[in-house]
N, C-alpha and C positions, 0 to 999 in steps of 0.2 A: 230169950225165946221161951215163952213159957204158954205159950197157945196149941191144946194139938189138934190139926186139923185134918181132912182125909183129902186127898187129891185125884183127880179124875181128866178127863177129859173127851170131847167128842169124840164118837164112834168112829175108826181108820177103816171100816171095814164097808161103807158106803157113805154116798155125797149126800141122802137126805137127812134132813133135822126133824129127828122124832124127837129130838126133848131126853133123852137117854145117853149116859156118859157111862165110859166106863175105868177103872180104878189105875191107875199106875200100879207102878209095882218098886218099891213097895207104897202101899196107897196114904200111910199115914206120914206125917212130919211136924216140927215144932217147930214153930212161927213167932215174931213177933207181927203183933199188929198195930198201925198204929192210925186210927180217924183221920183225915186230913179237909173233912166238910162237906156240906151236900155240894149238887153238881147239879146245874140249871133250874130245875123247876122245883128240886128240895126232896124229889121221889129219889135218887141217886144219892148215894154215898160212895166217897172217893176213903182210899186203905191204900197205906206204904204197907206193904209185907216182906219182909226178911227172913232167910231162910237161910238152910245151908244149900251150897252150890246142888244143883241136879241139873245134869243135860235134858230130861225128859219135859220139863216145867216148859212150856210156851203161851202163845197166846191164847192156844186152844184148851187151858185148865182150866179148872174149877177149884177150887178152895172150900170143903165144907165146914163150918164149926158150930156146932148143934144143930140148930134150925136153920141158919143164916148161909149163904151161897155167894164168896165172893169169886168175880170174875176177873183174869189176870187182862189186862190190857197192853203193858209192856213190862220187860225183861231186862234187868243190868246183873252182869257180870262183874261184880265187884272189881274193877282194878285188872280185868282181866284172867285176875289169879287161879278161878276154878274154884275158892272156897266158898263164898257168899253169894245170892243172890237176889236182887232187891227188884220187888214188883209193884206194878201201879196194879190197884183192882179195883172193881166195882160194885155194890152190893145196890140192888133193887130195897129201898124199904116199906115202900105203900103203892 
């Protein structure tokens, strides 16, 4: 895990989508990530992300690292155990 990233997520505080998330707590964490190929038309790129366990991570995160914005799509709980967990994400790149 040597990626640091900041994590966020949609606003809980109303249903519309302005486009604005806001931070976890705590917002940053160390990731690995890993490419796993564009996705349909080649604009999409698909990311295994590993992390340490957080209840807070869902579907509704954001993942920032530098300029780039991946999105969590789905959630495993490693084994059940509460220490790892491994996410499908997506990253817009054109």
């Amino acid at each position: 895990m040597n990626q640091y990233v900041t994590l966020s997520r949609s606003p809980q505080t109303s249903n519309d989508s302005d486009g604005f998330y806001e931070d976890l707590s705590p917002a940053g964490a160390w990731v690995a990530i890993d490419p796993q190929g564009s996705i349909g038309d080649g604009r999409t790129q698909s990311h295994i992300v590993t992390m340490r366990y957080r209840s807070d991570v869902t579907v509704d995160t954001r993942l920032v690292h530098g300029t780039r914005e991946l999105f969590v799509r789905s959630v495993q709980n490693v084994n059940e155990a509460n220490n790892q967990i491994v996410c499908v994400c997506e990253e817009v790149i054109a």
